[in-house]
N, C-alpha and C positions, 0 to 999 in steps of 0.2 A: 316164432322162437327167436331169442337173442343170438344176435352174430357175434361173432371175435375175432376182435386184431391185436396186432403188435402195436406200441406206443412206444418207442424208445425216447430216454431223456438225455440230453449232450451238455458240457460243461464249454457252450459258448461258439459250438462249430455244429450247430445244429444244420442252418443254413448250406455249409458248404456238404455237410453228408448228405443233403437230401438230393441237391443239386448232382451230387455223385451218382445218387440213388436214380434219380430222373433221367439219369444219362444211361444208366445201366438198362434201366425195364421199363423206360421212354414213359409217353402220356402226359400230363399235366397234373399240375398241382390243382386239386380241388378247392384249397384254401391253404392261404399263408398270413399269418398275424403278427403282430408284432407286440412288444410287452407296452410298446409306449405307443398303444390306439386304444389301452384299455381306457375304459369313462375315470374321471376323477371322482377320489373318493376319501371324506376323512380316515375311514377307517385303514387305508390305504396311499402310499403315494409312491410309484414305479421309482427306483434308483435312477438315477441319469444314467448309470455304466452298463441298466438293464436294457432303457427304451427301443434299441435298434436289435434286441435279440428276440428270436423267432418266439412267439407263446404258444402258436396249434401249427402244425403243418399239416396238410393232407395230402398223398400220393395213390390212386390207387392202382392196385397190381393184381389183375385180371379180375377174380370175385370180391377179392380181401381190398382193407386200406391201410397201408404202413402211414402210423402217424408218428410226429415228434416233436419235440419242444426245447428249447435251453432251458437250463437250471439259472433259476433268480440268483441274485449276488446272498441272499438270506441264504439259501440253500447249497452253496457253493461248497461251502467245508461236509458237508456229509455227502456229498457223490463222490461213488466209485465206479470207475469205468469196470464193464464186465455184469455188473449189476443194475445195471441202469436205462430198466425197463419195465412195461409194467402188462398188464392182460387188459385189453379195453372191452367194454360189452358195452352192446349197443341193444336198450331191449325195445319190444314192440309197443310194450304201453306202462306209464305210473309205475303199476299196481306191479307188472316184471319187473322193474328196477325195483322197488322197495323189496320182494321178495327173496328177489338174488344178492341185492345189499346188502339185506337182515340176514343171512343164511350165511355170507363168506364172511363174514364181521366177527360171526361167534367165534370167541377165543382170541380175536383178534385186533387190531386197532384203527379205529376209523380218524382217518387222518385229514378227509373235509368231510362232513354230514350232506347227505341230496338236502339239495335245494335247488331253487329255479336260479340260472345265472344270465350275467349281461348278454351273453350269447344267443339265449334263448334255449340253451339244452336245460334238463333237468340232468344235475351231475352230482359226482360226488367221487372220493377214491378213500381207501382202507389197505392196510397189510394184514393179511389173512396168516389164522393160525401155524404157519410154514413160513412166514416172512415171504409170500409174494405180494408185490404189489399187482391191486385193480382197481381198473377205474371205470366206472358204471356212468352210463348215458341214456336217456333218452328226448328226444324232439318230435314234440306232436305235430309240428306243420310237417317233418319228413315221413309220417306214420299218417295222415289225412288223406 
């Protein structure tokens, strides 16, 4: 069965909340990335003002994993603090992510389509007919 967490997104103080975060409910970061380690790519090329801001963080807090990100300078004018978060599912195989995707989608706007990414997850995120955001993952080497 798919898991869930919290994913919150920050307007450039990702970093130092998590850093707060880690101070508060201890442990270590499981991963921390950055916008400027992503691969180069035409279709794509990171802002210089983005490269040193967080892209994934991981923290986790006992069963669960608080994760978070900065907001790209693209995305900058539509974040609102308060709203800026999203539902993360983490499924067990493919075939659960597509199903859970195709099912919260209806009525609503799929904002990346799954597909396989540089990371290695199969991802993807949508806002559901309520205007929540989720974002849908799976990784078969962590399911092997």
């Amino acid at each position: 069965m798919a898991t869930v967490n919290t994913y919150l997104t920050f307007n450039g103080n990702c970093e130092a909340a998590f850093d707060f975060y880690k101070s508060v409910f201890g442990g270590e970061f499981t991963y921390i990335g950055r916008f400027g380690e992503m691969p180069a790519s035409d279709e794509y090329q990171v802002p210089e003002g983005d490269k040193n801001k967080i892209m994934h963080v991981s923290l986790p807090i006992g069963s669960s994993v608080l994760m978070g990100s900065d907001t790209g300078e693209h995305y900058a004018a539509s974040f609102l603090q308060g709203n800026n978060f999203s539902v993360s599912i983490t499924a067990d195989s493919k075939d659960e992510a597509d199903k859970i995707f195709k099912a919260l989608s209806q009525g609503g706007q799929v904002t990346l389509p799954l597909d396989f990414m540089f990371w290695g997850d199969y991802f993807g995120m949508l806002v559901d007919q309520f205007g929540i955001n989720w974002i849908m993952s799976f990784n078969e080497q962590q399911n092997s």
